[in-house]
C-alpha positions in Angstrom: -47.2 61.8 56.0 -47.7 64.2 58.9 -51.0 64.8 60.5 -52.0 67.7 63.0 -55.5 66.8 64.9 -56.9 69.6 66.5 -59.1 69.3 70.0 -61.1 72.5 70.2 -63.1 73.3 73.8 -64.4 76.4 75.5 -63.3 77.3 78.9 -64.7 78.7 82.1 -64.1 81.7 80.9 -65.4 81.9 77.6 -62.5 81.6 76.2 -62.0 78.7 73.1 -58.9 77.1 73.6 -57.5 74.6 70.7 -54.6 71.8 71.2 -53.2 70.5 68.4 -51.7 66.9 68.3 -49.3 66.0 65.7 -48.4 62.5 64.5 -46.7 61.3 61.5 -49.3 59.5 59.5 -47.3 56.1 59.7 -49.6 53.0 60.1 -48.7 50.6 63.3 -46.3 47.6 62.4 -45.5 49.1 58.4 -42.2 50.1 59.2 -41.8 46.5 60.6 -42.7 44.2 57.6 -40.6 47.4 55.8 -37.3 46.4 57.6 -37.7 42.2 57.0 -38.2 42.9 53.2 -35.5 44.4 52.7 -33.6 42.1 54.6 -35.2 39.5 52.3 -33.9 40.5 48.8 -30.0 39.6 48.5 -27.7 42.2 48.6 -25.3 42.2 45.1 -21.7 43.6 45.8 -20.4 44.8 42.3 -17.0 43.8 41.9 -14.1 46.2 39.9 -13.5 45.1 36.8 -10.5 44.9 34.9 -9.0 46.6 32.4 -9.7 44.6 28.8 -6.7 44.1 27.2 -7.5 42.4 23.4 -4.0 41.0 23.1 -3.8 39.2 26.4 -4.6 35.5 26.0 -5.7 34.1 29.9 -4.2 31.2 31.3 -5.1 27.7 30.3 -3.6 25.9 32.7 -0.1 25.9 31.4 2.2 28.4 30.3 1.7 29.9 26.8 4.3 28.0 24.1 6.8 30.5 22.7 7.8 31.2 19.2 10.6 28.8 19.2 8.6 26.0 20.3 5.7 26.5 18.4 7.5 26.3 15.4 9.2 23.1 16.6 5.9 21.5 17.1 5.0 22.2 13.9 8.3 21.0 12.0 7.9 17.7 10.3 10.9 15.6 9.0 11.4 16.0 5.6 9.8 13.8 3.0 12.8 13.0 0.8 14.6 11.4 3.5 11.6 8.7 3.6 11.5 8.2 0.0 15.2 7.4 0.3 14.8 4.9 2.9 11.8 3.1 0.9 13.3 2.7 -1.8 16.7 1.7 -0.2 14.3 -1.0 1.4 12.9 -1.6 -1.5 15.8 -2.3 -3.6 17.2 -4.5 -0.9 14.0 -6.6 -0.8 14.3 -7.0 -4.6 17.7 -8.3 -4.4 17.0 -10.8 -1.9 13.9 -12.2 -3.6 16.2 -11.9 -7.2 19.0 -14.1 -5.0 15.9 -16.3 -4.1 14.3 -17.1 -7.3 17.8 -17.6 -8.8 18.7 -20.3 -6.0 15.2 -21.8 -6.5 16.0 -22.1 -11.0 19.1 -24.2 -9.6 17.2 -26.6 -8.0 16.9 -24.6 -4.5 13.1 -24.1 -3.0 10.5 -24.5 -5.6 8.4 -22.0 -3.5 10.9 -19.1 -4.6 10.6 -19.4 -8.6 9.0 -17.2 -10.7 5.0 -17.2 -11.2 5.2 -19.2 -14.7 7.2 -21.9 -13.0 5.0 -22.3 -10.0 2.1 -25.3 -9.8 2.4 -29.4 -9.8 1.4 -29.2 -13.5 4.5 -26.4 -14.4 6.7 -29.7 -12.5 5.2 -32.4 -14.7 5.7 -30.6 -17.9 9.5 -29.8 -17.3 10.5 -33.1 -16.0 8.8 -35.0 -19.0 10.4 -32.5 -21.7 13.9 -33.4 -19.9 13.2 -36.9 -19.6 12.8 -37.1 -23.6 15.8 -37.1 -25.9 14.3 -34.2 -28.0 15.6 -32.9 -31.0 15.8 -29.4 -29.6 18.7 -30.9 -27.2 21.0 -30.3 -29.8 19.3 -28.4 -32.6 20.6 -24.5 -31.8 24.1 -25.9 -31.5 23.7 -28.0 -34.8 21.8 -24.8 -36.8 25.0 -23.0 -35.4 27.6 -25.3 -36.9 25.3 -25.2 -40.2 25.4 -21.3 -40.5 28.8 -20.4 -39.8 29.7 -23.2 -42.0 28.1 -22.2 -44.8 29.6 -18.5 -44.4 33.3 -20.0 -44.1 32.6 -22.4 -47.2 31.4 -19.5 -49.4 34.2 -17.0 -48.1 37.2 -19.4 -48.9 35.9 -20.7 -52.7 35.0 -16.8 -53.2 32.4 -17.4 -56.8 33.3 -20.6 -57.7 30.7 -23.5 -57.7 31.8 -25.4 -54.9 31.1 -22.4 -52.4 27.9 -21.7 -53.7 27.1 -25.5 -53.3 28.1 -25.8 -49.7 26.3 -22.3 -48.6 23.1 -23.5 -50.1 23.3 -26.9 -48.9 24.0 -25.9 -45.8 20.7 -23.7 -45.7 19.0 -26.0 -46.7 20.0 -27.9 -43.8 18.8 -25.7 -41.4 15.5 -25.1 -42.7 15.4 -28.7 -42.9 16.2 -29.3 -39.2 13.6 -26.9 -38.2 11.2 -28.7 -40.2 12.0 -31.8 -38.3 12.1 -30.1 -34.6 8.8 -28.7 -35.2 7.4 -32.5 -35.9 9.0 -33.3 -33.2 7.3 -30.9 -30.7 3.9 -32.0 -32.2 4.5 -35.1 -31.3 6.0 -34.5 -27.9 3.1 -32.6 -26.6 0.0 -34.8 -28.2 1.0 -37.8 -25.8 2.1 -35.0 -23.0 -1.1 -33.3 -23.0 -2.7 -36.8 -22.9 -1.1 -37.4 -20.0 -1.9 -33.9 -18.0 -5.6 -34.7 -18.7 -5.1 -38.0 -17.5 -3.6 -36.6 -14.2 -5.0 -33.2 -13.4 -7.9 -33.1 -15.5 -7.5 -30.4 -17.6 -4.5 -28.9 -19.6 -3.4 -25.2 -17.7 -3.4 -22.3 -19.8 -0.3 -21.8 -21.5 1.3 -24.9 -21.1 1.4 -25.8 -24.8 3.8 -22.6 -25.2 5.6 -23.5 -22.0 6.5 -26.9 -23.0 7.6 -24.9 -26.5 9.9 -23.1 -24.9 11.7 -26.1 -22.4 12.1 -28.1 -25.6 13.4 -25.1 -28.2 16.5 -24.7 -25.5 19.4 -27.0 -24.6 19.4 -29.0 -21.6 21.9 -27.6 -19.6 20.9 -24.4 -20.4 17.1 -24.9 -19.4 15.6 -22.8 -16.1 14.7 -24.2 -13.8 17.5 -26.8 -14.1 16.3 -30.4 -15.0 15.8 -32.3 -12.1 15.2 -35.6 -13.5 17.8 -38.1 -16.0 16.6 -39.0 -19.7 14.1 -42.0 -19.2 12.5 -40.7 -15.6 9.4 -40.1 -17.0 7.1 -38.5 -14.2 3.7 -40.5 -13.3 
């Protein structure tokens, strides 16, 4: 803001005389403290800008993977081919354990046989059914020689009495025989379960039907193979 001051005087000669004096309204050291604040605040440079482009993706670090590769990564090898090598695996462990098991029934490693076999008291029960002279040693082979008999005897007389006798008789045969084996198991596994309480202290489930079946088959053809001679009685 611009002031004008005006003097006014009177001169010798009556005249009035005025002097203006102008000055520009500013207050002493303003335009100072003026100039340091606006050195004070920071200056802010505006920088261009670029075009936005919304299908460019900006760099990561690396370069961006193309098609091909990105469908590489995410190919994955087929699941067929593993099933096949599983159960390729698989059979072949089956095989070997079957190979195993059937070296261990022939008197190969006892660790090897099947679950039924397995077990100290399993071992007892075998080797005193195949120490005994049972009946059931011979008894399929002698029902055998009974039936066909009686088939051949009744073909060859035909109707006549004799044929009728021997088919009968030899029936009756059998049915005797099986009488006799089954007295025979009684009394083989009474004095063997004595002994399995006696030893272990309790009879295992089962065992009752697994000593049924060592004694119902023929020696040689008993699995696991006998390891012990009639007369070796276990202790």
């Amino acid at each position: 803001m611009v002031g004008v001051v005006s003097v006014v005087g009177v001169g010798l000669w009556g005249r009035v005389w005025c002097v203006p004096f102008g000055y520009d309204g500013r207050v002493f050291g303003r335009k100072k403290e003026k100039a340091e604040a606006e050195a004070v605040q920071p200056q802010v440079v505006e920088e261009p800008q670029a075009p936005v482009n919304p299908k460019f993706t900006p760099k990561k670090g690396r370069p961006t993977p193309s098609r091909k590769e990105q469908q590489a990564a995410r190919r994955q090898p087929l699941v067929v081919n593993d099933r096949k090598e599983a159960k390729a695996r698989e059979r072949e462990a089956m095989a070997k354990a079957r190979e195993r098991q059937n070296d261990a029934l022939m008197g190969g490693d006892q660790r090897y046989l099947p679950a039924v076999d397995r077990g100290s008291q399993r071992r007892y029960i075998r080797d005193y059914v195949d120490a005994r002279r049972n009946l059931g040693d011979f008894m399929l082979a002698v029902l055998l020689v009974l039936l066909i008999g009686g088939w051949i005897a009744q073909g060859v007389s035909g109707t006549s009495s004799v044929g009728a006798t021997v088919y009968y008789g030899s029936v009756y045969a059998m049915y005797a025989l099986m009488i006799l084996w089954v007295v025979d198991y009684f009394i083989l596994w009474r004095s063997l379960k004595k002994k399995l309480i006696a030893k272990f202290g309790e009879v295992q489930r089962g065992s009752g039907m697994y000593a049924f079946n060592r004694v119902m088959m023929i020696r040689r053809m008993r699995r696991p193979v006998p390891m012990v001679k009639y007369g070796e009685y276990p202790h």
